[in-house]
Structures are given as C-alpha cells and as structure tokens.
C-alpha positions as CSV (number, residue, x, y, z in Angstrom):
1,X,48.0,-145.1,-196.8
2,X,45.2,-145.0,-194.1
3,X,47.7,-146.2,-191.1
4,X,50.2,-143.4,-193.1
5,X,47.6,-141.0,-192.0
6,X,46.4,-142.3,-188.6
7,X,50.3,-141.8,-187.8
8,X,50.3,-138.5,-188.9
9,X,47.3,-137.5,-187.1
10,X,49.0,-139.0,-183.7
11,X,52.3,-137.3,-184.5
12,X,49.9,-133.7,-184.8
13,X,48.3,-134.7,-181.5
14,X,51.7,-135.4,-179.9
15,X,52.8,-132.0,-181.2
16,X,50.4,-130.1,-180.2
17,X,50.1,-131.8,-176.9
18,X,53.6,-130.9,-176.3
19,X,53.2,-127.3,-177.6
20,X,50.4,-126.6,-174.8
21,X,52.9,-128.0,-172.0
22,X,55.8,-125.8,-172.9
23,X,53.9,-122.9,-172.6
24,X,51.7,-123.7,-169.7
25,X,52.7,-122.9,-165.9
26,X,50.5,-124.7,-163.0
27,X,49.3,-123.0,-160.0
28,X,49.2,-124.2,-156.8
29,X,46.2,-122.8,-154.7
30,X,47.2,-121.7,-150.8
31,X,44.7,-123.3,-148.2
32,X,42.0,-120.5,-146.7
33,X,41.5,-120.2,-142.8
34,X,38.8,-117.7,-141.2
35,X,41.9,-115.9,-140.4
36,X,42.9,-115.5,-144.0
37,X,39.7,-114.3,-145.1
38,X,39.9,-111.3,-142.8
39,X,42.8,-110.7,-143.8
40,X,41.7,-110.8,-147.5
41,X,39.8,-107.9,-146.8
42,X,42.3,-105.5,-145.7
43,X,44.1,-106.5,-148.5
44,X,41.7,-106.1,-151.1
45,X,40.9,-102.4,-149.8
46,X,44.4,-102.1,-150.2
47,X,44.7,-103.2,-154.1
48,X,41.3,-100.8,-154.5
49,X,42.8,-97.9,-153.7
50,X,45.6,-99.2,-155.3
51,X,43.8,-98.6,-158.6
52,X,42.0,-95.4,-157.6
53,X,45.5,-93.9,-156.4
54,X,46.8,-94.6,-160.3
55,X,43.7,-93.1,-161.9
56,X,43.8,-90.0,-159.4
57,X,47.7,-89.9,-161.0
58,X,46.5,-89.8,-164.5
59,X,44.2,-87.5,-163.9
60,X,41.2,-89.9,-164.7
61,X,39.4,-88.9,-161.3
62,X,37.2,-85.9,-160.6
63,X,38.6,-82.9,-159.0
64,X,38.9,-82.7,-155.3
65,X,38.7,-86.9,-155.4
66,X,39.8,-88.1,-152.1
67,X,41.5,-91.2,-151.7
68,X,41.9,-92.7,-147.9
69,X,45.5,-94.2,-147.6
70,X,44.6,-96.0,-144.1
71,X,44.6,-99.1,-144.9
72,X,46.3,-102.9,-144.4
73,X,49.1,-104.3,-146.2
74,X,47.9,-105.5,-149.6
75,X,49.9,-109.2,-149.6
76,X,48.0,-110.5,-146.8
77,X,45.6,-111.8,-149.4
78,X,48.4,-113.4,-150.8
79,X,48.9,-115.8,-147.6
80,X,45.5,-117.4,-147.9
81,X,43.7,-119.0,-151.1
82,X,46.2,-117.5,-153.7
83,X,47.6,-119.0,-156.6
84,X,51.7,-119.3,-156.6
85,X,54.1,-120.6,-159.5
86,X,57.8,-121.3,-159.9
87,X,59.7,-119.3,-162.1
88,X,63.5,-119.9,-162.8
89,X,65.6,-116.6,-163.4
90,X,69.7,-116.7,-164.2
91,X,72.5,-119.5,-165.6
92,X,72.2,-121.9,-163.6
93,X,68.9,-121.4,-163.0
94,X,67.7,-120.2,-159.5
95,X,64.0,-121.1,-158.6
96,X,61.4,-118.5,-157.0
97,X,57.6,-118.9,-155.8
98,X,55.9,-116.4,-157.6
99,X,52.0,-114.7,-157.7
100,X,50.3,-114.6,-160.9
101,X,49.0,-111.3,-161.4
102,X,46.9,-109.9,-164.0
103,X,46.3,-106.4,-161.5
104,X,50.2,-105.9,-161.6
105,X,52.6,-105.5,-164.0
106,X,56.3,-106.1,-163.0
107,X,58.4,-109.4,-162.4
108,X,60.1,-108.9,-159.2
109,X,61.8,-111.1,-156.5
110,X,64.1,-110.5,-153.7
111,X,67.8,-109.9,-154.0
112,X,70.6,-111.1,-152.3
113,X,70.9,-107.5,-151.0
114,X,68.3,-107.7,-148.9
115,X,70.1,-108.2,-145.5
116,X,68.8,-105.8,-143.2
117,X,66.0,-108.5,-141.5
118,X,65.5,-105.6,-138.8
119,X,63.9,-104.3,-141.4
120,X,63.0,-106.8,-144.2
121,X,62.7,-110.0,-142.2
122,X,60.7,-111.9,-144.8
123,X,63.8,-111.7,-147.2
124,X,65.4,-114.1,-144.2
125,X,63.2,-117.1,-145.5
126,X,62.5,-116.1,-148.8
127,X,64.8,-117.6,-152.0
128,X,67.2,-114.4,-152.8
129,X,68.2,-114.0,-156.3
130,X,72.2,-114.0,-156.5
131,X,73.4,-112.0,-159.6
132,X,77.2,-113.3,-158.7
133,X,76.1,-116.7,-159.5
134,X,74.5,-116.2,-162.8
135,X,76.7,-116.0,-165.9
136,X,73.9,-114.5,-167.8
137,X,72.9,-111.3,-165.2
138,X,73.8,-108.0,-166.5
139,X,73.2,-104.7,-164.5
140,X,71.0,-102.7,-166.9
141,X,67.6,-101.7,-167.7
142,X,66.0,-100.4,-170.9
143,X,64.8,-97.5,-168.5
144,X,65.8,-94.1,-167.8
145,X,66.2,-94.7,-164.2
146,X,66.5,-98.2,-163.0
147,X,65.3,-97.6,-160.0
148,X,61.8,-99.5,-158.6
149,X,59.6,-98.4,-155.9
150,X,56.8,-99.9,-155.6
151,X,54.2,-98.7,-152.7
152,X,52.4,-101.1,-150.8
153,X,50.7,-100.5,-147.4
154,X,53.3,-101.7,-145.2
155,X,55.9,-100.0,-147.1
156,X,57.7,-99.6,-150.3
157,X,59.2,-102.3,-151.9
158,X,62.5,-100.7,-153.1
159,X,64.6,-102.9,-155.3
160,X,66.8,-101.7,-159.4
161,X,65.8,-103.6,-162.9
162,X,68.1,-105.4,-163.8
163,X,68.6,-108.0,-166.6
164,X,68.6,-112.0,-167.1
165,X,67.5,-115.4,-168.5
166,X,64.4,-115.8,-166.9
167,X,62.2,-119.0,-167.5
168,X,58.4,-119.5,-167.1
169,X,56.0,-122.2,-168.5
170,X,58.9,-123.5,-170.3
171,X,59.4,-120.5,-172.7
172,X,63.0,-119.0,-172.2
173,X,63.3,-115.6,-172.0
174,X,66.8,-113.9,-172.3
175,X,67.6,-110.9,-171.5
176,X,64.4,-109.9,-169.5
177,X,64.4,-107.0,-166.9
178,X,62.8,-107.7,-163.7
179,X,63.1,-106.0,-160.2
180,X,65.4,-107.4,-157.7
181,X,64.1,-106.4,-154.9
182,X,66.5,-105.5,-151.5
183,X,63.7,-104.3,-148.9
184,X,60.6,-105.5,-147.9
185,X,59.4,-103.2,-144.4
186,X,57.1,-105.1,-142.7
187,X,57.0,-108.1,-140.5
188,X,56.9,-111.9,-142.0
189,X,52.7,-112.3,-141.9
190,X,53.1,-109.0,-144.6
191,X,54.9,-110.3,-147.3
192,X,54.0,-113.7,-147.2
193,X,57.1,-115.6,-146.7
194,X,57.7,-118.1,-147.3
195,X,54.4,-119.0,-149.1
196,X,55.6,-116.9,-152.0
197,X,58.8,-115.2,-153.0
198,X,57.9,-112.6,-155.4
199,X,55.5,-111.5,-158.2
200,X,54.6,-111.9,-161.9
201,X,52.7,-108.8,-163.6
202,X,50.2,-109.6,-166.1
203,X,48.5,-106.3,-166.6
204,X,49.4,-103.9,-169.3
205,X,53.3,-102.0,-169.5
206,X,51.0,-98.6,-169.0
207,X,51.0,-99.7,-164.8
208,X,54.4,-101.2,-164.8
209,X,57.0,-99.5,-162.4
210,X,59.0,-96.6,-162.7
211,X,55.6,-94.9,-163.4
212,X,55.3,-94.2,-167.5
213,X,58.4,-96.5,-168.1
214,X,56.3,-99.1,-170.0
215,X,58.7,-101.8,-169.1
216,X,57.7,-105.0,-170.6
217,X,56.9,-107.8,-168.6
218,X,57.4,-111.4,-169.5
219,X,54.4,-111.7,-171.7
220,X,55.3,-108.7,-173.3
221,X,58.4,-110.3,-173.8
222,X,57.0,-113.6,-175.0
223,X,54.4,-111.5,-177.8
224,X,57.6,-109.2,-179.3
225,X,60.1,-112.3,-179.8
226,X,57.0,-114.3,-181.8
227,X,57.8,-117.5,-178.8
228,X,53.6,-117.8,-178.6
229,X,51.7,-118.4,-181.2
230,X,48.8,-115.6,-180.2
231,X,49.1,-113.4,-178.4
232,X,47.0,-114.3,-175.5
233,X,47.1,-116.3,-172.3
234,X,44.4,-118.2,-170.5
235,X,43.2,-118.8,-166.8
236,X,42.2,-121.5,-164.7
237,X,41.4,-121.4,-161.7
238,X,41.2,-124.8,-159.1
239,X,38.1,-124.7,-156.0
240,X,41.1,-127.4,-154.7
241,X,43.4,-126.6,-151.9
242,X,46.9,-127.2,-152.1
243,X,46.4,-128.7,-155.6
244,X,48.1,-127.9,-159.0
245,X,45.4,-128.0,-161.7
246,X,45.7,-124.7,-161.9
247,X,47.3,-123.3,-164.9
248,X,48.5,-120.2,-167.2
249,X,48.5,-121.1,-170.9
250,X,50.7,-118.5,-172.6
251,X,49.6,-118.5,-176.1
252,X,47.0,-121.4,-175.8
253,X,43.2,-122.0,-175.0
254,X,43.6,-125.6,-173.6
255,X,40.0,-126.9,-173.4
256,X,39.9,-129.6,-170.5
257,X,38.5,-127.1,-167.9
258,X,35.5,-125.2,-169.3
259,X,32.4,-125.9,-170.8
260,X,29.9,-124.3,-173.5
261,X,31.0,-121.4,-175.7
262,X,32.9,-118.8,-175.1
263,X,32.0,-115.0,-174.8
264,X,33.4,-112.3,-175.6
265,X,33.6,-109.2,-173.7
266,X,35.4,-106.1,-175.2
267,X,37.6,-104.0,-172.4
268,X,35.6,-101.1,-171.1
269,X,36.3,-97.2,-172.8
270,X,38.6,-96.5,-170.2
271,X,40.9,-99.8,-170.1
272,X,43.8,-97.8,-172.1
273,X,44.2,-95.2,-169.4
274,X,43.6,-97.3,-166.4
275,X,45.9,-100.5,-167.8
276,X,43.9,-103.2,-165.9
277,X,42.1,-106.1,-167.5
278,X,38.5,-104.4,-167.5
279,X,35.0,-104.9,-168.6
280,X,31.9,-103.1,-168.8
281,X,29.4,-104.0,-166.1
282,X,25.8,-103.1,-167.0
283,X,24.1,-104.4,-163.3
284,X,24.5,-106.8,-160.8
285,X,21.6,-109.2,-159.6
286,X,20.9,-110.9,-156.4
287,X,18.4,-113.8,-157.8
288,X,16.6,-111.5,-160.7
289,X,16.5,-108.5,-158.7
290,X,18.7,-105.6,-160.0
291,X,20.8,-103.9,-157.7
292,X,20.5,-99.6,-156.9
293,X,23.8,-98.1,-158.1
294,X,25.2,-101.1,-160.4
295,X,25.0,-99.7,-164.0
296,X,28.4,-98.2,-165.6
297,X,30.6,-100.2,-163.4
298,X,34.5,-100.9,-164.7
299,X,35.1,-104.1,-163.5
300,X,38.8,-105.2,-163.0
301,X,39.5,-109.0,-164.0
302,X,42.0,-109.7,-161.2
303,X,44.1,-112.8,-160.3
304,X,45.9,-111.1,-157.4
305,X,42.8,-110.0,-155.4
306,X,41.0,-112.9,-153.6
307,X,37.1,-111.6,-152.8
308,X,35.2,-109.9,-155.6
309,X,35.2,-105.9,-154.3
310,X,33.0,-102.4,-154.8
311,X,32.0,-99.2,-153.0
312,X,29.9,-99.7,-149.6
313,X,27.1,-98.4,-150.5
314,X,26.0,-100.9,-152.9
315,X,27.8,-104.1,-152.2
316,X,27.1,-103.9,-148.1
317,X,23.4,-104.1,-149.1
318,X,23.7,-106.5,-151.2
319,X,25.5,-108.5,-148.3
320,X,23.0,-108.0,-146.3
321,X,20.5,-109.6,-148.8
322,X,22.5,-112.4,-149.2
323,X,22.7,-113.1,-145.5
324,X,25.3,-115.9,-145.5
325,X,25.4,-117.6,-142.2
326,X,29.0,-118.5,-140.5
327,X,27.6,-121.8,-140.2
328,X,27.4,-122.7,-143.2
329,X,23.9,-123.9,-142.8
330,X,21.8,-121.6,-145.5
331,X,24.7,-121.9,-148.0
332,X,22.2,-123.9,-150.4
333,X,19.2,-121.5,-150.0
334,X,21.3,-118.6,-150.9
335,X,20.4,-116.6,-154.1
336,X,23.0,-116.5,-157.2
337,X,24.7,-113.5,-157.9
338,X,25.2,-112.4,-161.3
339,X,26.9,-109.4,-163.4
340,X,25.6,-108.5,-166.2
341,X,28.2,-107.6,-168.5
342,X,28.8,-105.5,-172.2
343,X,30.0,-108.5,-174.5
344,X,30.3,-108.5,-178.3
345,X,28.0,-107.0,-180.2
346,X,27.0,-104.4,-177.6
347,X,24.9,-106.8,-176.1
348,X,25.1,-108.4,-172.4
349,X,25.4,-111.6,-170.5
350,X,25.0,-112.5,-167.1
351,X,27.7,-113.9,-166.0
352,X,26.0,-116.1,-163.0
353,X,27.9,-117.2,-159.7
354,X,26.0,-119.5,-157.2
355,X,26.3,-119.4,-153.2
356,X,28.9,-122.0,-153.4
357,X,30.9,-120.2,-155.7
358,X,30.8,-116.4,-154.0
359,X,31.4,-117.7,-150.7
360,X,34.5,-119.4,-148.8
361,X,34.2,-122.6,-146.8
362,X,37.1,-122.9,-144.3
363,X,37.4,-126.7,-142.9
364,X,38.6,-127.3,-139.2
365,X,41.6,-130.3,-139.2
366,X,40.1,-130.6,-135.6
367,X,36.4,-131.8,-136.7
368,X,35.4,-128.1,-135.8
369,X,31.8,-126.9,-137.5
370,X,33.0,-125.5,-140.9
371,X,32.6,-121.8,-141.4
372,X,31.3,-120.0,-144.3
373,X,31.6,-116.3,-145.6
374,X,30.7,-114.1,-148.3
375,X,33.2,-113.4,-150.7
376,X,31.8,-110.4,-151.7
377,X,33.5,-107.3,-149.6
378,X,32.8,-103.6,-149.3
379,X,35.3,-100.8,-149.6
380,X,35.8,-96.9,-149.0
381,X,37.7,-95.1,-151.7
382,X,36.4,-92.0,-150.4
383,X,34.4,-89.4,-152.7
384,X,34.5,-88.6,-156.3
385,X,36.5,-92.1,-157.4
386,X,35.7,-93.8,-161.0
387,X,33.2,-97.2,-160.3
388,X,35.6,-99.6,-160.2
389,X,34.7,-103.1,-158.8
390,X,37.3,-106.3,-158.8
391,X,36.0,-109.3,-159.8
392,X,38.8,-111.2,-157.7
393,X,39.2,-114.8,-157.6
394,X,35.7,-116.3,-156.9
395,X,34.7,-114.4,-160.7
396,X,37.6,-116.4,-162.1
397,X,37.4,-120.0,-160.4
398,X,33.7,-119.6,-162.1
399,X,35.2,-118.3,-165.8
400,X,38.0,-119.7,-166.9
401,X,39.3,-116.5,-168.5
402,X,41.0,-115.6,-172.2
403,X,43.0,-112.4,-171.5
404,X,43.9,-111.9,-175.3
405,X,45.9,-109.2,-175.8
406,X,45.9,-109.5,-179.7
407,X,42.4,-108.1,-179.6
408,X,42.3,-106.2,-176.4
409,X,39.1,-108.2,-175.0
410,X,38.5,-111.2,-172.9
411,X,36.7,-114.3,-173.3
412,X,34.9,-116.4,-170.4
413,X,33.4,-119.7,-170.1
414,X,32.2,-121.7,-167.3
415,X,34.6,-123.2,-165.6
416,X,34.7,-127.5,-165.1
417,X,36.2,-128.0,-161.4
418,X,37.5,-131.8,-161.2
C-alpha cells in the first residue's frame, strides 16, 4: 500500500510539474548598453504620456490638462534590457519574437503586407505573418471596425484584426484576433528589429485598440475558454542578460523564484477607468526619509517600461539625493528606495529596492570601467495630469508579481535571482 501511495504522490508531482510547463512562457532579457539606457528614457516619457493621453480621452483628467506630445519613440526601450518571447500564430505554425506587456493590451505582429521599407524598413528583417499559408486564418474580427491604429511617437502603427490559431506557453488558442500589422514609420533603431517582432498585451480589454472595442487579448482568451486553472498569471523577472529564467505562468504561481509571503495589494480606485495594472502608493522613501509630493500616487505595474518613472518635481530631487556616480564607485553606499504601498487590509508595506536593484550596470566587452545609472527617471506630462508613476522593470526584477485578474489585485514577493 505505502509504495501504492509513494507512486501516486510522484505521478501528482509529475502532473503538476507538467501542468506549470504548458502554461509557462520564458523570457529572454536584451543586454543594456549606456546607449540603451538613454534611450530608455525617451521611451519611457513616451509610454507616460501614453497613459495621460488615454485618461485625458476618458475624461479622467482636469480641465485645461495639457499633455506635451514632443517626445521619442516609445520602442526604443524595447532594444535594451527588455524581456522577448516566442509566440506561434497560424497552421503550420509561424514563429514571432514578441514583448510581454502588462501596459498594453493587443497581440500584434507584422504582416506580410508590409512592403513599403521606404517607409516601414523594420518589417524588412522582421518575421511577417503570411495569412496565405495558414489553413486556419480567417479575415474577421469580433469588432465593429477591424481597423487598428495604434499611435506611437514615431508613427502610427496601422495594421486590421484578423483571426487565427495562435499559440503561447503551450496553451492553444483558436480562433484569436490579433493585429497584423502592414506599417511601421520609422527607421530600424525605432521598432527594434530584429530584437523583437511584435507585441503581447497584458493589460485590461478597457485599453485594447480600436478605442472602447474591448477586444480580448490572449489571456482574456485563455480565462473565457476555462484553459487556466485561475485566472491569473505571474512574473519573473531575471537581473541575467541574455538568459531565459524569465518566465510568464499563465494560470500558476510557480514558487522557485521568490521568497517570504506574499502581499497583497488591491488595484488603486481608479484602475477600472484607467485599465493598467495599478496600486495605491502612500510615499516613497530615500533611506527613512519621506519624500515632498509622494502621497496619493497611482502607480502602474509595467513589464513594457524599463526605469521606474514620475513627475520632475519629485523624482529629480530624489535623484539628486541618491547621487549615483557613472562610476559605479558609491553604488554600495547608496540609500534604498522604497514605496510604501496600500495592501490588504488598508494597511501598507514598503516595498524596499536597494542601489543595486534601482540602478543599471552596463559592462564594457573591452575591459572598459563599468558604468552605472539610476534607474529612476523624471518626466513632463505637463499641468493638471492624474499622479501616475511606472514602476517599470527594476520594481518587477525585485517582486516577482501575481497579476490576478480573478480578484482584481496583485500580489508581490521578493524576488530569488539565481
């Protein structure tokens, strides 16, 4: 009986073993260079006023709020430090490089359409979806208008929905809409070809493209046909360059990569309007020193922005304080940040990040000094704009992150880099 039930326990563990691989899709982690990280900056002004512009649409911003549209194109941060996946779409299945984006909510990727490279010369080097080669495309939408236009700052991306087989983490989706995208303005360091072909929308359907369409994206898609078995999806992200430890769990909490308990934070009074993953920041410390200006803060949870963002006159300060040096040489006598957040219970945390986990360390193949720099960046989203931060990518390597969609609230834990 006893070796009866020491079988049936392995056969559980196999099972459930198994279970966490089919739904799980690694990450791989671009390398950062100093150019990178300025670039990260233009681009996470751009995904700022990103959000402002679609809370000045729904009406969410003060009258006479004034948004300034001068800025870089948003997928430069995408070139350096980001985390890619493959995702298969169509019968046979046709395999695309995709971001993982929980500030976005559409599946797109570039279509064989796209052949005016005067124009779009990414879509030259990028993998172009071919709907003539998949027995299982169909030219529809569940939208009024199929159309998608999506703005960024270098252009808009202009595609149609259409519908296919589309594959991720091992969970297969059929009849899925997603954008197929035939133009991409901007030159090659814009769109970040060929380090990534498209993108993967993890946010709410409230954001998703056409505006108010409410199109589903894949998760959507994976919670409505009962494939996971909550309805939830976890984070983790690697420190490691060019490694693939990191992961999405659809469905599953793995536990290899955090430590301690988790927390819960409930999504901040306005999530339902804005359609972000967001939380309620009470204040934000340097060492035990509360910051002017950092009380009722909505802070986005966001995969696809790479530095941890908010309005110049409180985070340039707080840079200042900091005073990381390009050296690297003070990294270790820096003071922890931490945000003190609304978790369950209407109580708060502090959610703690040290020096070596809010700055970035670019390494020199050449035996070149390393350079350091604050990931922490300031922004201008003019007057009047709702206190939204981004806690970007630095926020998430420390937390691995529950975004549980069953409960509408998010769970963190510290993170266990191997």
């Amino acid at each position: 009986m006893k070796s009866v039930q020491l079988i049936s326990v392995a056969v559980a563990l196999v099972l459930a073993a198994s279970a966490v691989s089919a739904h799980r899709i690694s990450m791989q982690r671009s390398p950062v260079t100093l150019g990178g990280i300025q670039q990260m900056k233009s681009a996470t002004q751009h995904r700022a006023l990103q959000m402002h512009q679609h809370a000045l649409k729904r009406g969410l911003q003060p009258a006479g709020a004034v948004v300034n549209n001068h800025v870089a194109p948003m997928f430069n941060n995408l070139l350096f430090g980001s985390y890619v996946a493959n995702v298969s779409i169509g019968t046979p299945a046709q395999n695309f490089t995709v971001v993982m984006d929980t500030g976005s909510s559409n599946l797109w990727v570039p279509d064989s359409l796209c052949t005016d490279l005067a124009v779009s010369p990414s879509c030259g080097i990028q993998n172009l979806y071919q709907n003539t080669s998949s027995s299982t495309f169909y030219n529809s939408c569940p939208c009024l208008s199929c159309s998608l236009l999506i703005p960024y700052g270098s252009g808009t991306v202009m595609g149609t929905l259409s519908t296919d087989t589309v594959v991720i983490g091992g969970v297969n989706l059929p009849n899925t809409s997603f954008g197929r995208v035939y133009a991409e303005p901007g030159p090659l360091s814009e769109w970040g070809a060929p380090t990534f072909d498209g993108i993967l929308g993890l946010a709410y359907p409230i954001i998703a493209m056409p505006v108010f369409s409410f199109l589903p994206g894949p998760f959507d898609e994976m919670m409505s046909r009962g494939i996971v078995s909550q309805d939830l999806f976890s984070i983790f992200l690697s420190s490691n360059e060019n490694d693939t430890t990191s992961f999405v769990d659809f469905g599953e909490v793995s536990h290899e990569h955090h430590t301690g308990e988790f927390i819960t934070a409930p999504q901040n009074s306005m999530q339902p309007e804005l359609g972000y993953w967001c939380v309620s920041v009470n204040a934000i410390k340097v060492g035990s020193t509360v910051q002017p200006g950092t009380s009722g803060i909505i802070g986005v949870v966001d995969t696809g922005t790479s530095l941890i963002a908010g309005p110049p006159a409180v985070v340039n300060p707080i840079i200042a304080q900091i005073n990381a040096s390009t050296d690297c040489s003070n990294v270790a006598s820096l003071p922890n940040i931490s945000f003190t957040i609304v978790v369950d219970g209407n109580k708060t945390h502090d959610f703690v990040l040290t020096p070596q986990e809010y700055t970035y360390r670019v390494s020199f193949a050449d035996g070149s000094p390393d350079q350091c720099e604050c990931g922490l960046f300031a922004f201008d989203a003019g007057e009047g704009v709702l206190p939204l931060w981004i806690l970007g990518d630095p926020f998430i390597r420390t937390y691995f992150t529950v975004f549980n969609r069953g409960t509408n609230m998010l769970q963190f834990a510290k993170s266990v880099q191997h």
